[in-house]
N, C-alpha and C positions, 0 to 999 in steps of 0.2 A: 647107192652102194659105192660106185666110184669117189664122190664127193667126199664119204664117211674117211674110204679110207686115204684119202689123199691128206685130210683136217688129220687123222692119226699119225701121219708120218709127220706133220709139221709139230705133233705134240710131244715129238721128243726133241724138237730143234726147240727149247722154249722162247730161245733168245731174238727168235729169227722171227721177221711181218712178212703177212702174207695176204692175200686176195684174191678175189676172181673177178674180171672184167667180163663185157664183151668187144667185140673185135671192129665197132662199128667205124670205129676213128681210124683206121688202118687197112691198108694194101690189101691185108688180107681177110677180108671181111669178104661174106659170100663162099672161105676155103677152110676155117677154123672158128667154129660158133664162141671160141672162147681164151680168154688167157689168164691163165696162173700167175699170177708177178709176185716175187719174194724178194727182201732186205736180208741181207745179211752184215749187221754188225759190223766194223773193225772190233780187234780184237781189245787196242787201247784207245779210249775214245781222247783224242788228243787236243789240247787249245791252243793255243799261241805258244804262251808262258811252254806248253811241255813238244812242241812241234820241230821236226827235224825230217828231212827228206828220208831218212833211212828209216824211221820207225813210221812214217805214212806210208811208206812203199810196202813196209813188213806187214803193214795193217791190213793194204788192199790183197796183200800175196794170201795173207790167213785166212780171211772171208775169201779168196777166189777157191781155195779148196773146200769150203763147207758148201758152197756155190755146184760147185762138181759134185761132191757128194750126193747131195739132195738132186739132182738132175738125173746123176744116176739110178736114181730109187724110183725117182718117177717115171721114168723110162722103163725100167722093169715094172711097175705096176701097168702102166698103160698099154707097154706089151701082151702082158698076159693076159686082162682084158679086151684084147685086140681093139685096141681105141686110136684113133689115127692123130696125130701129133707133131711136132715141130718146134726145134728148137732154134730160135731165131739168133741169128750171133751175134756179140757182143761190139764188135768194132764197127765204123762206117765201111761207106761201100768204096771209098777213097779220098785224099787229100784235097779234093775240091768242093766236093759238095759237103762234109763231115758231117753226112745224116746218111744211121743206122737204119736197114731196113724195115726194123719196127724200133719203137721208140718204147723203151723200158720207163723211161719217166711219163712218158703219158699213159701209159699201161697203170703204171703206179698211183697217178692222179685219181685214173677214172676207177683204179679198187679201192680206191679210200685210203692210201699207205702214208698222203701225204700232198704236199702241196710243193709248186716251185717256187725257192728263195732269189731271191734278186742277184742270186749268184748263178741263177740258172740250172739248180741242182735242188733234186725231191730234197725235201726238210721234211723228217717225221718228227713227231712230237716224243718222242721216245728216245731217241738217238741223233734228234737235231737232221743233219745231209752227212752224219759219216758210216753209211752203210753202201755197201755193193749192192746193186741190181741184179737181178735176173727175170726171165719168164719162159714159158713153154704157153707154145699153141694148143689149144684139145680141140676137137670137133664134138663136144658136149655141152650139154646146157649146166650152169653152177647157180649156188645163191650168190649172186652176183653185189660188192662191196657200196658203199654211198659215196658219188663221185664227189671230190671234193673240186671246188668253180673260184676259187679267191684265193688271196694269199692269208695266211694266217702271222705273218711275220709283223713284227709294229710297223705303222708308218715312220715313223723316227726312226728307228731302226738302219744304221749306216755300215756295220761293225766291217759284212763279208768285204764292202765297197771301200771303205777304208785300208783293207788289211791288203788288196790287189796290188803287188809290185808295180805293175802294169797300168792301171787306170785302165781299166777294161769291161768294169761293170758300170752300167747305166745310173744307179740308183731308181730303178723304179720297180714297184711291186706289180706281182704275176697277177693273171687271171683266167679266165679258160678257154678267152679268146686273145688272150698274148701269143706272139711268134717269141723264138730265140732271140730274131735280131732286133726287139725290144729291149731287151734286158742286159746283153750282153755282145763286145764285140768278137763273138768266137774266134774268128778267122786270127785277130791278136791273138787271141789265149794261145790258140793252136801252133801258132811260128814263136813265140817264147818258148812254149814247154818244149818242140821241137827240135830247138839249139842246141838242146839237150843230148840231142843223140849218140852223136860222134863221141862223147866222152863217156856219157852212162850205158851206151847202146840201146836203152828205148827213149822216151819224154821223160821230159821232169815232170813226176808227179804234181806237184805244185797244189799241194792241199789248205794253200794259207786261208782261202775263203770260206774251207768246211772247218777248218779250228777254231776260225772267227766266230762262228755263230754261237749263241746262247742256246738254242735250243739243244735238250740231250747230255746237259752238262751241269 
């Protein structure tokens, strides 16, 4: 019944992927038998040729309200069910370690949404890596999605790694025993986009690596 009507609320998001994992890869496993992880779209899928910091900022500002939305709906649903829940939040837990207390891209992995690109970002086959994340914890059992273990991106495949101002991706493809600091030198990414601040008041978006990609376009 839960299940039914959670697949209903998502069949008026058309746009938007969604899944059910479990929680076995994470903190909290043993506290939430389960996780919801959904994509949400930008609204302009953007490449190179059409990319500009202010229409990628616009992009992620647009999918964060549809993101809200839908969290809000669930949360009323799982309320009134009285079904116990958790929404895990989006940012790290701080500037040294820059890992999220659940990880929305592994979430996303193991429901089948997609796979990690050598840029270090879920690639779905639908939308390429330019969609927002999300998930909510349930303490229920789901049909749970087919975890995806390899990267689906060519080996030849250069474009994200090329397109980095920075020199900051690895060029190597993901797999489902990759860490981050295989792939990418995060800790760079994060003090570039960071320099950011003083002048835009948060990071530079810096979407050059999700315009790059072929997939979703």
């Amino acid at each position: 019944m839960l299940e039914k009507t959670i697949r209903n609320l998502f069949l008026t998001y058309p746009r938007v992927l969604y899944g059910f994992t479990d929680t076995s890869y994470s903190s909290y496993a043993g506290i939430y038998q389960s996780a919801l992880v959904f994509a949400v779209p930008y609204g302009e899928q953007l490449t190179l040729e059409t990319y500009t910091e202010e229409k990628f900022e616009k992009g992620i500002q647009d999918a964060r309200k549809v993101v809200e939305e839908i969290l809000a709906q669930l949360e009323k649903i799982l309320t009134a069910q009285k079904v116990t829940y958790y929404i895990p939040p989006v940012a790290q837990n701080n500037e040294t370690d820059l890992e999220a207390p659940f990880s929305f891209k592994f979430a996303a992995v193991n429901a089948g949404l997609g796979w990690i690109g050598k840029n270090d970002v879920v690639i779905t086959k639908r939308y390429g890596p330019r969609v927002r994340l999300s998930a909510i914890l349930i303490d229920e059992r789901f049909a749970y999605g087919d975890k995806i273990t390899k990267s689906l991106c060519p080996e030849t495949c250069r474009k994200c790694v090329d397109a980095c101002p920075h020199k900051a991706l690895y060029n190597i493809r993901w797999n489902i025993d990759s860490v981050r600091s295989d792939l990418i030198d995060y800790r760079l990414c994060n003090e570039k986009r960071s320099m950011s601040v003083k002048t835009l008041g948060r990071k530079h978006a810096c979407g050059f690596c999700m315009a790059a990609c072929p997939f979703g376009i």
